[in-house]
LUMMIRO-466313 format. One record per residue (C-alpha): y, x, z. Coordinates in pm, 1 decimal. Each point is the difference from the previous one (the first is absolute). Layout:
N
         v         u         w
         Y         X         Z
...
end
This chain:
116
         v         u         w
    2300.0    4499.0    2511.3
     149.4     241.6    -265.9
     150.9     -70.8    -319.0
    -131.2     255.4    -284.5
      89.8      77.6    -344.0
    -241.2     161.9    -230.0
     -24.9     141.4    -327.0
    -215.3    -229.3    -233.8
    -222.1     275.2    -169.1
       0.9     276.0     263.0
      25.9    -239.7     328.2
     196.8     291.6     145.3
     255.6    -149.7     263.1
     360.5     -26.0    -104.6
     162.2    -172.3     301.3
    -124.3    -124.2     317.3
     159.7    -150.9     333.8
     -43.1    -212.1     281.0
      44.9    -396.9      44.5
     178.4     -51.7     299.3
     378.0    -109.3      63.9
      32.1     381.2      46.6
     246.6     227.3    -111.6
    -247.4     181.6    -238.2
    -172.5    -330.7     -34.4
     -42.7     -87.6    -412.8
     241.4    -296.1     -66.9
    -117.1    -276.5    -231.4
     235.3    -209.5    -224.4
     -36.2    -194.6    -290.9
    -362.5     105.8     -10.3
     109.5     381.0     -37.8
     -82.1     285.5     262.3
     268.3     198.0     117.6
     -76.3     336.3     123.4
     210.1     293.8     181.9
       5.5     319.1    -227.0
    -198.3     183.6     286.8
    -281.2    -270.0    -112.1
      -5.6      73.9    -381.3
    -126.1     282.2    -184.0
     245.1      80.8    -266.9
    -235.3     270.7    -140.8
     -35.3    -192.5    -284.7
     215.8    -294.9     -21.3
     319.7      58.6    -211.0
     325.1    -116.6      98.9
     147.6    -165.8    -367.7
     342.5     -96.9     -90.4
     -84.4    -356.1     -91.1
     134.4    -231.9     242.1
     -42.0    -400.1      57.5
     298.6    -181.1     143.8
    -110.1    -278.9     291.7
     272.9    -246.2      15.5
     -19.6      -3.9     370.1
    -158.2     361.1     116.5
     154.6     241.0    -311.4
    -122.3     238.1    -205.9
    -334.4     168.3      44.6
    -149.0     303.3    -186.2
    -344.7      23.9    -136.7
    -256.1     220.0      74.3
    -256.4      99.9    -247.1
    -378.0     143.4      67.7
     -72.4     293.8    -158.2
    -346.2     182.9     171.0
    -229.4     165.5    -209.1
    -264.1    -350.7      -7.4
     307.9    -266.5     -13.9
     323.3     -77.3    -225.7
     188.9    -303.5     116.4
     371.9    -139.0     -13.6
     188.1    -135.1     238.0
    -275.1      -2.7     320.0
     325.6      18.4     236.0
     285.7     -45.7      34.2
     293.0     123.1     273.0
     319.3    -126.1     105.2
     238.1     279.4      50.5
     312.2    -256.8      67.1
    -138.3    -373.2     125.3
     237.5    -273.3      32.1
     139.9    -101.2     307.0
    -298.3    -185.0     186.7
    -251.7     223.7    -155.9
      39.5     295.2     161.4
    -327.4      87.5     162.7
    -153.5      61.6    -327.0
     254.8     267.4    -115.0
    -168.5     266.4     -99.9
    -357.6     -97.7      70.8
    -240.5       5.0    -288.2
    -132.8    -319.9    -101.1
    -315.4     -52.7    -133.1
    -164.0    -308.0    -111.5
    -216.1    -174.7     247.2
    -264.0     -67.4    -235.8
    -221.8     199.2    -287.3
     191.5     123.0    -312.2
     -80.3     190.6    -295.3
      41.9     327.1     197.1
     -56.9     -68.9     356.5
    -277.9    -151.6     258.6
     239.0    -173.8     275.1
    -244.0     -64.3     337.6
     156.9    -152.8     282.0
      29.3    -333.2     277.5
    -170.9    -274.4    -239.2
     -42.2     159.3    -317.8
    -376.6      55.5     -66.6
    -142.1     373.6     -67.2
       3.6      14.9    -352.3
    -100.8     388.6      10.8
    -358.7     -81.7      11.4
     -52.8    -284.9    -235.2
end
């Protein structure tokens, strides 16, 4: 089974990886995806300088959408620096594990939302 990311309007992948215990394998916390860079096409997401400070992981950056079909804030979000503990999500892009106003998320139990 994959996990996949894809733009709302255009339904053009974004990110996509493997389940699995891995390496490359997509690791799920707190109901958020995290990808490797290799697994995410930065073509048109948009690395911002707004951050969110976890009180146990750190501070993340959000990622904007900007394609030609979709305009959305804060789709994803990467920690550059985790906290001690959180390490194997530094710098792995972290996408929502569920629909937003920008993205389709498909993946292990989340039903394909694509075609409805």
């Amino acid at each position: 089974m994959t996990y996949t990311i894809k733009d709302r309007n255009s339904h053009e992948i974004i990110a996509e990886g493997p389940d699995g215990e891995a390496e490359d394998s997509v690791r799920v916390l707190e109901g958020s995806w995290y990808f490797k860079p290799t697994q995410v096409d930065m073509t048109h997401l948009v690395m911002t300088e707004r951050t969110y400070n976890c009180p146990y992981k750190g501070i993340c950056h959000w990622i904007d959408l900007d394609s030609p079909t979709t305009q959305a804030r804060n789709i994803a979000f990467v920690y550059k620096s985790p906290m001690t503990g959180y390490e194997f999500i530094k710098d792995r892009i972290a996408f929502y594990g569920r629909d937003t106003s920008g993205t389709i998320a498909q993946g292990p139990d989340i039903q394909d939302t694509a075609s409805v």
